[in-house]
N, C-alpha and C positions, 0 to 999 in steps of 0.2 A: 112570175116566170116558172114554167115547169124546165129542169134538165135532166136529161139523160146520161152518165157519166161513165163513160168506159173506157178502163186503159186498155190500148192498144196494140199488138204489135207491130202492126199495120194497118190503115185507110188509104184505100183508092177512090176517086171519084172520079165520074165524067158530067159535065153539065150535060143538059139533052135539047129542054126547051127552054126560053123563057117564058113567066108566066104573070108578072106586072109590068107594067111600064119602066117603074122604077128600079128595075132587078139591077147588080151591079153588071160592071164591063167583066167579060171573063177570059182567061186564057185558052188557048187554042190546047186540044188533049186531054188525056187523064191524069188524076195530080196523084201522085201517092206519097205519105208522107209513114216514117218507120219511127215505132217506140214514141208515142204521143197520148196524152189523156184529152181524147177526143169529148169533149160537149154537145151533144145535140138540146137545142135550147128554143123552147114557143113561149113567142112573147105574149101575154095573153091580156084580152084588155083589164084597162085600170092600173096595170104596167106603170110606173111615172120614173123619173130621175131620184127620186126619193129612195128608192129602193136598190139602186145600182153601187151604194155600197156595203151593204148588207149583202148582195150577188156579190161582186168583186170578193169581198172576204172569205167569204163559203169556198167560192173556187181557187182562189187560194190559199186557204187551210188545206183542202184536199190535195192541192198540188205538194206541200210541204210534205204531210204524210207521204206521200209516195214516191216525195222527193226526186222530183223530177221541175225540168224549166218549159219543159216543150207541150203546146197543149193546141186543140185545133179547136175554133168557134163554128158549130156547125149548125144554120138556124133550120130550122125540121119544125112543121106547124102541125106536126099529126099526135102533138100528147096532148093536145086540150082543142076542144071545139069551140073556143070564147075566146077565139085571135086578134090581139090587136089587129087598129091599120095598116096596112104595108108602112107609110112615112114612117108610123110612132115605133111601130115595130126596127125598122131600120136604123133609125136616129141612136134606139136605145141600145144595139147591139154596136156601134160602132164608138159609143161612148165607154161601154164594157169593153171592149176592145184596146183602147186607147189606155183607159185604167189599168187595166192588169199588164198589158205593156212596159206603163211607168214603172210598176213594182218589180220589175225584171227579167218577166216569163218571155219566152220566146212564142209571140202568137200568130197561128194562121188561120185567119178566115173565109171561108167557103163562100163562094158568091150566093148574095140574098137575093131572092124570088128565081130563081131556077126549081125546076126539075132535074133532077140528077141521079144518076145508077151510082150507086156504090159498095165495095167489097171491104169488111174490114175483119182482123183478127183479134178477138179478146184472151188479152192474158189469162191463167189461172190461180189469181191469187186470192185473199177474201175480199180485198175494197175492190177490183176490177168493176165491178158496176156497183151503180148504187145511183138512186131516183132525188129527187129534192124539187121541192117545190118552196118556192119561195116572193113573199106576195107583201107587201105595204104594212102590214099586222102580224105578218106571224111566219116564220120557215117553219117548212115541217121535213126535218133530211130524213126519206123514209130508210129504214133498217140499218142506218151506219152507228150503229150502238160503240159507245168507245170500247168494248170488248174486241170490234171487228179491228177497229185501229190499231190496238193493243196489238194483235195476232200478225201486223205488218212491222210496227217499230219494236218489239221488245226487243231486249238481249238473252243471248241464255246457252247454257253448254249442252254438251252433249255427251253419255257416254255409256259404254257394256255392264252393267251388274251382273255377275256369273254367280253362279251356283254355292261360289267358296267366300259371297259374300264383299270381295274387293269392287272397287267401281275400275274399270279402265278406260284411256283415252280410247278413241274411233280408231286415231292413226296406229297406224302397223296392228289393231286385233285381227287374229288368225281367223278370220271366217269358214276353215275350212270345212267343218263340221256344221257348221251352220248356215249356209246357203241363202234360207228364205231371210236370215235373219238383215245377212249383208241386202237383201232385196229391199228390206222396210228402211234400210239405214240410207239407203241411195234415193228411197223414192222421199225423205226426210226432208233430205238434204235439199232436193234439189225443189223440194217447195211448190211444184205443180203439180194441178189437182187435174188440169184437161187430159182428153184422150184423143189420139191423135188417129186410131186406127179400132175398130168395129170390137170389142172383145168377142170369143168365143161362145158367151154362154146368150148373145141377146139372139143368134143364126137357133141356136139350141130349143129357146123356149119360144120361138117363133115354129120353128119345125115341128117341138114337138105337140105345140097346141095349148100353151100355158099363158102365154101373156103379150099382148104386144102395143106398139104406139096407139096411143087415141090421138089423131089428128084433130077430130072435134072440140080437144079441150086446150087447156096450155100444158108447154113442154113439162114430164116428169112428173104427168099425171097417166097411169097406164088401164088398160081395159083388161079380166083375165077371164079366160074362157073356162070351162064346168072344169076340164081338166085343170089349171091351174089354180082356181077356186079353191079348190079342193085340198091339193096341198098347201095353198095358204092355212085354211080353215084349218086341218090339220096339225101345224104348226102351232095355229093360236093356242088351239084347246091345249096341246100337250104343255107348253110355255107359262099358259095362266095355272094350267092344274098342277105345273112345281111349283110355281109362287107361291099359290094356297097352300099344298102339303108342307112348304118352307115356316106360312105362318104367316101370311100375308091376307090383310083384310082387302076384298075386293070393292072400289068404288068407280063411278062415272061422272063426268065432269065435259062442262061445256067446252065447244072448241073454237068461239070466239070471246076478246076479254076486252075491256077500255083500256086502252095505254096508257089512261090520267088517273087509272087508280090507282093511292099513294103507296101500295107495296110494290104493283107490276113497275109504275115509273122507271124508279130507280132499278129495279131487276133488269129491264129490257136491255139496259146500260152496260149489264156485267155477263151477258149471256151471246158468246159469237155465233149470231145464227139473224138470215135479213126474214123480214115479217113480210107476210101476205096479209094488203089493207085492205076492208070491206066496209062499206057506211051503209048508214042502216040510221035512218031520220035523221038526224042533228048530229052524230055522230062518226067518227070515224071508229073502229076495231080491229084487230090483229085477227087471223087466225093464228093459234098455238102451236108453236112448234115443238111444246112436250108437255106433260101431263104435269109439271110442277105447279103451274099456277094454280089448277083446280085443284090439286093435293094437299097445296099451300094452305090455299083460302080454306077448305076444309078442318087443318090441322088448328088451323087457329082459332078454329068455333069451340073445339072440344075440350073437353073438361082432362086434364092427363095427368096423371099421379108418376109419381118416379117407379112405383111400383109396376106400371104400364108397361115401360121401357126393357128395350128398346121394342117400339111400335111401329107395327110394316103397315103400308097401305099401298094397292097397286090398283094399275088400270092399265089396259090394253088400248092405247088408241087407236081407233080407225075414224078419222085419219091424226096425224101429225102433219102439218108445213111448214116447210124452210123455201123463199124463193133463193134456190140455191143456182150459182150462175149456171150461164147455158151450155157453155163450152166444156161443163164437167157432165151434166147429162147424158147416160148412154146406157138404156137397159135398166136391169133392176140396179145396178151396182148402187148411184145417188139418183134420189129423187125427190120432186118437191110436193109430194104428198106418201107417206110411208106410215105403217102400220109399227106402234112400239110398242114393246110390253115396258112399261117404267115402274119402277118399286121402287117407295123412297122408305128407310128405314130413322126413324129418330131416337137418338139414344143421347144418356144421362151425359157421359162426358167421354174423351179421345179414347181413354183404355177401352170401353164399351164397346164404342165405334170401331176401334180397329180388330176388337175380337170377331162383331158382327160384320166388318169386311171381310174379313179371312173367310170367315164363313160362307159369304156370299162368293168371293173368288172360287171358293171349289164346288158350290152350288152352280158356276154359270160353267165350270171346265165339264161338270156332268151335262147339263143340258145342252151342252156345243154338242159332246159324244154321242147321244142318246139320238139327234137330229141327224148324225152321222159327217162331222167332224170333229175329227181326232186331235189331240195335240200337236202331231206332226202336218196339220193343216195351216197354220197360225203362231203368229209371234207376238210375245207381248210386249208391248210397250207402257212405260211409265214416266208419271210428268209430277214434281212436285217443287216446292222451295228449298230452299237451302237452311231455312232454317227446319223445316220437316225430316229435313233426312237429318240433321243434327241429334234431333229429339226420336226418332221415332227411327233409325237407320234398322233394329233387328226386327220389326213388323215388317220392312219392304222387302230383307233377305228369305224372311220367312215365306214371303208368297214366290217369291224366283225360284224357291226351294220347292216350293208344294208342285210348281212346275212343271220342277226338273232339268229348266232349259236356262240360259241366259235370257234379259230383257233388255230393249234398247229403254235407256232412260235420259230425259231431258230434267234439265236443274234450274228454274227459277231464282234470280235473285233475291226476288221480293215477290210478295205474293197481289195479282193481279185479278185474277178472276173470284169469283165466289169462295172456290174450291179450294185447299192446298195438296189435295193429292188427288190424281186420277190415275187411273188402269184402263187397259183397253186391250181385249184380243183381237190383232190386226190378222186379218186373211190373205196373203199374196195370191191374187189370180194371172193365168196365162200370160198378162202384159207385162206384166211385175208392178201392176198397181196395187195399191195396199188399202183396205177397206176396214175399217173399226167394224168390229160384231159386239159381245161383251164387254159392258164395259160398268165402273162404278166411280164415285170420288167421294169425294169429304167437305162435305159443304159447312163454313162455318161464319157465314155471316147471313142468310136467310131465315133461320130463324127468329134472331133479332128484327129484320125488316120485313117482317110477316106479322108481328107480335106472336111467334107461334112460343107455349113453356109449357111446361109443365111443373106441380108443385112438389117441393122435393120434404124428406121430413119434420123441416121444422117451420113448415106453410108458406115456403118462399115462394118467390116465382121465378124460375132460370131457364136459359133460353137451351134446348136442345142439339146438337151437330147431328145433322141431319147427312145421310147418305143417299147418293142417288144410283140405284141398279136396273142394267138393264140382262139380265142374265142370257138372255140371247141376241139382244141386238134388232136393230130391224127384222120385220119378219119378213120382206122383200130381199134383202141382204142374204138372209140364210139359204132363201130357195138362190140367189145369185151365188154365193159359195157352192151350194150344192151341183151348180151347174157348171160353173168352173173348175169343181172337183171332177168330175165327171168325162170334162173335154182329159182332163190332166192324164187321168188312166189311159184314157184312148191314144197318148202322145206314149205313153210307157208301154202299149200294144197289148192294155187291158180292155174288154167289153165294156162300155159306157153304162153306166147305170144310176137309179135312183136307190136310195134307201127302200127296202120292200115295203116298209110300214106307208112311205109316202107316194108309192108308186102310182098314179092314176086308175090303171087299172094292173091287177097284180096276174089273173089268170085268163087266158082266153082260149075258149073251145072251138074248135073248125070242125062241124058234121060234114063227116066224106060226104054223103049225098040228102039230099031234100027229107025222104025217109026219116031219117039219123035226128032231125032238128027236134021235134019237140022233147023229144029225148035227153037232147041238150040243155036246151033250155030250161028243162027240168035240172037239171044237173048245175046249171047254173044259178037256178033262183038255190036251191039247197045248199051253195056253197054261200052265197050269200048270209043264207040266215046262222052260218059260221062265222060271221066278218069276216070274209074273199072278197076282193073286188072283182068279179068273173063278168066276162061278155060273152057274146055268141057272135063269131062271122057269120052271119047268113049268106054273102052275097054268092052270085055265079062266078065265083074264081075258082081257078085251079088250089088245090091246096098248099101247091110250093108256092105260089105268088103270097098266101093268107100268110105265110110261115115267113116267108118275108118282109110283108107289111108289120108282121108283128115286134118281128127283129128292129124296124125301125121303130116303132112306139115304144122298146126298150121293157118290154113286157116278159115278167121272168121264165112265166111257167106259162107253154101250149096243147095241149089238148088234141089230139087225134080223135076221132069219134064216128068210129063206125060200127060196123055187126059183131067185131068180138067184143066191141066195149061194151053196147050194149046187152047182150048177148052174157056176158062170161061177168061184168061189174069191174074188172081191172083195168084201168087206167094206162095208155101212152100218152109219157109225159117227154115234155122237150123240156129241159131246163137251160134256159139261154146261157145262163153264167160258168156252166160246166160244156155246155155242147153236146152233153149226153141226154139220150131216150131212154128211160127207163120202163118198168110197168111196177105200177100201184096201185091201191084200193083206196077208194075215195075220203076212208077215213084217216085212212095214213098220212092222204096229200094234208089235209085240214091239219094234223097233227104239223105235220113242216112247214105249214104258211103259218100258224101259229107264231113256229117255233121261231121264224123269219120277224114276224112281228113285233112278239115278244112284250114289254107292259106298255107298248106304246096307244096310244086312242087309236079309234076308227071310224071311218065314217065311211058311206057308200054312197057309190056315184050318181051323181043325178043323172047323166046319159041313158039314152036308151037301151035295154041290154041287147039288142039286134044292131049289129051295125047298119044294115040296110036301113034303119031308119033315124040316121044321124046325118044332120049335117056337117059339110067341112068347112073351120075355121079357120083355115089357112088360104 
């Protein structure tokens, strides 16, 4: 049997046709049933009774996690092409039926062999979906790692760590001064991940030519246009070239792996994140939802002296996948293919590791800055055990402190995942949803189940605590901050803008008339070979309509270009962000777009520099 599993907030259906003989009797209208973990479930041949308590128990184990009674049986023949017979297929869903019944769930099933329309709403939580297949020899419950389970039943507090060091309850903190922070604490609490309403920044990177849905592919795989390439591109370079300057060795590593090899097994188990399945001859494989596995497998080939330590290794991937649910899907914010810069550092023992955290914390608050948000973008949050802040409480103050700000902090009773400490700078955008960017933890049982060690002076072999960083966060994420930052000014009745360093195109020249062009375009290949991102309008518009088209591409610095410019070498410049014309000499401007840039990389645009011979991607 294959099932489909989603909790629900709602399912409606209408039957429409029949389509066997045997279909059952149905009621008259459409059923809707509220708060139910619906099963859509293809019986497939070779299906037997053999196997309907191995189903039965699966589905309700799942039902206990989620803890709930109410569940709908809903038979759908469209996840496998190898369908039993309508009878066998029938018999067996009505004896599932029957069984999970006796065990006390409250069940309804959807009449079999219909055609039916139906509308349903999926919760936002991590197990709301999850896939299983399950056959005579073998279940295979795709991505429900006990990790996922974990993140539904655990227990765990919640509370302020301020600057003076003390932990405080939620109830009665003074948020007054702190706004965004009361936003991460709310968006916490109330445990959903869906969006209910469009954010501002996907209208943004659709208008402005950056990025948009691929219908061709599956959901939260996205297409990006030269302009938004570009500031990806952008992003990468500047992200991997801290990591390097940090002291980080650069490697590459596959992005699909075998689930049955014995370090991934047990890892998939402890890592909250659902897999994308791929077979490939005889086998099934994951794709990677982060750069650990190949890291791993690496770390453990190598020969490592304690003298090494602590040892970085990083990789950018493109891509990472999470099939992450759908109802959270929306823009760049989450996606189930994303670009990550990961850097895992492996050190001798905890003082190590927390010295080269710290480190790392105020290496990822530069490279938020440098990308162009600021601390007062972002709130941190922090997760760790109880017995961690026990032993290790003036490391955590120390990083609230380096700050400057309070952090919202969760408290583990025991420790459950890999990790016993993680951090994460959360980004509040327009909705007041809350997005991790930077983020690092303290991995202290991967090593061990990697065999990764190193030998320390007296030719032991000890197993390393390993950190995992990702100093900027997805690089989808950041241009989705930066977009959100962006809307946020224009709500405080600032001009919307990008980072200059990452702007598409940074200068663009409008020749008053046909004359003026090659003039230009001289003008413009020479700013180029300054690193400027410079165009030429060529087309037959007025010059106030060009100056406006520019305004909306959000393009800093325009260009006038007629007989004194050419003529005389001084420059009318518009500078968008000021509103003022000024006049300058061409090597002055270069000097200011420089100075605008500042040590960030640069690349030039693949576009044509004539607009006239661009197409539009909108």
């Amino acid at each position: 049997m294959r099932i489909l599993q989603l909790h629900s907030d709602f399912l409606e259906y209408s039957p429409i046709s029949k389509e066997v003989e045997i279909a059952d009797d149905v009621p008259g209208g459409p059923v809707r049933l509220d708060d139910h973990v619906v099963f859509f479930i293809t019986v497939e041949k070779g299906d037997s009774e053999k196997i309907l308590a191995q189903v039965s128990e699966e589905l309700s184990s799942s039902l206990d996690t989620l803890k709930t009674k109410k569940i709908v049986l809903y038979p759908y023949s469209h996840l496998s092409r190898d369908l039993a017979p309508p009878g066998s297929a029938l018999k067996l869903l009505k004896l599932l039926e029957n069984d999970i019944r006796n065990k006390g769930f409250e069940v309804h099933r959807s009449p079999f062999g219909w055609t039916k329309s139906f509308t349903i709403k999926v919760k936002g939580h991590p197990l709301a979906e999850q896939f299983k297949v399950i056959s005579g020899t073998s279940s295979d419950v795709v991505d429900t790692s006990k990790a996922l389970k974990a993140e539904v039943s655990m227990t765990s507090r919640w509370c302020i760590l301020g600057t003076d060091g003390d932990l405080k309850p939620l109830a009665g903190y003074d948020f007054s001064s702190s706004k965004l922070l009361e936003k991460l604490v709310k968006y916490e609490m109330e445990k959903s991940r869906t969006v209910s309403q469009v954010p501002p920044h996907v209208e943004l990177m659709k208008r402005l030519s950056l990025v948009d849905y691929e219908p061709g592919s599956d959901q939260g795989n996205l297409r990006y246009y030269p302009k938004g390439r570009l500031m990806k591109s952008l992003l990468e370079r500047y992200v991997t070239q801290k990591v390097i300057e940090y002291g980080a060795v650069e490697v590459e590593t596959p992005i699909m792996y075998d689930p049955n090899h014995p370090s991934l097994e047990s890892y998939l188990q402890r890592f909250p994140a659902r897999q994308y399945i791929v077979r490939s001859e005889d086998k099934e494989l994951f794709l990677r939802f982060s750069a650990c596995f190949g890291q791993f497998l690496i770390a453990k080939d190598c020969q490592i002296s304690y003298k090494h330590l602590p040892f970085k290794m990083y990789e950018l991937t493109r891509y990472s996948f999470r099939r992450e649910k759908s109802g959270e899907l929306v823009g760049l914010r989450r996606l189930r293919a994303f670009t990550m810069p990961d850097c895992h550092a492996f050190c001798l023992d905890m003082n190590q590791a927390k010295t080269e955290a710290f480190t790392r914390f105020n290496l990822s608050v530069e490279v938020l800055n440098d990308i162009g948000i600021d601390k007062n973008d972002y709130e941190l949050a922090m997760r760790f055990t109880e017995e961690f802040y026990a032993n290790n409480k003036d490391f955590l103050i120390s990083l609230v402190k380096s700050l400057g700000k309070p952090a919202l902090v969760e408290i583990w009773p025991e420790r459950f995942f890999y990790f016993s400490f993680k951090w994460e700078f959360n980004y509040i955008d327009n909705l007041d949803k809350a997005s991790a960017l930077s983020t690092d933890q303290i991995d202290v049982e991967n090593a061990e189940r990697y065999g990764i060690t190193y030998t320390d002076p007296e030719g032991a072999k000890i197993s390393p605590i390993i950190l995992h960083n990702s100093p900027s966060g997805a690089i989808e994420r950041c241009i989705y901050a930066l977009l959100e930052k962006s809307r946020r000014m224009q709500n405080e009745g600032k001009r919307p803008s990008l980072p200059f360093w990452v702007s598409p195109i940074q200068l663009r020249i409008l020749p008053v008339s046909s004359k003026h062009l090659q003039a230009a375009i001289n003008l413009a290949e020479n700013l180029g070979l300054e690193n400027i991102r410079a165009d030429v309008d060529d087309r037959n518009e007025s010059i106030n309509k060009k100056v406006r088209e520019a305004e909306k591409e959000w393009i800093r610095f325009v260009v006038i270009y007629g007989d004194r410019e050419v003529e005389g070498g001084v420059l009318s410049i518009r500078d968008r962000e000021t509103g003022k014309i000024s006049s300058m000499k061409p090597e002055d401007l270069v000097i200011e777009c420089h100075k605008l840039s500042g040590k960030m990389p640069f690349a030039p645009s693949s576009l044509p520099l004539l607009l006239s011979k661009r197409p539009s991607f909108i």
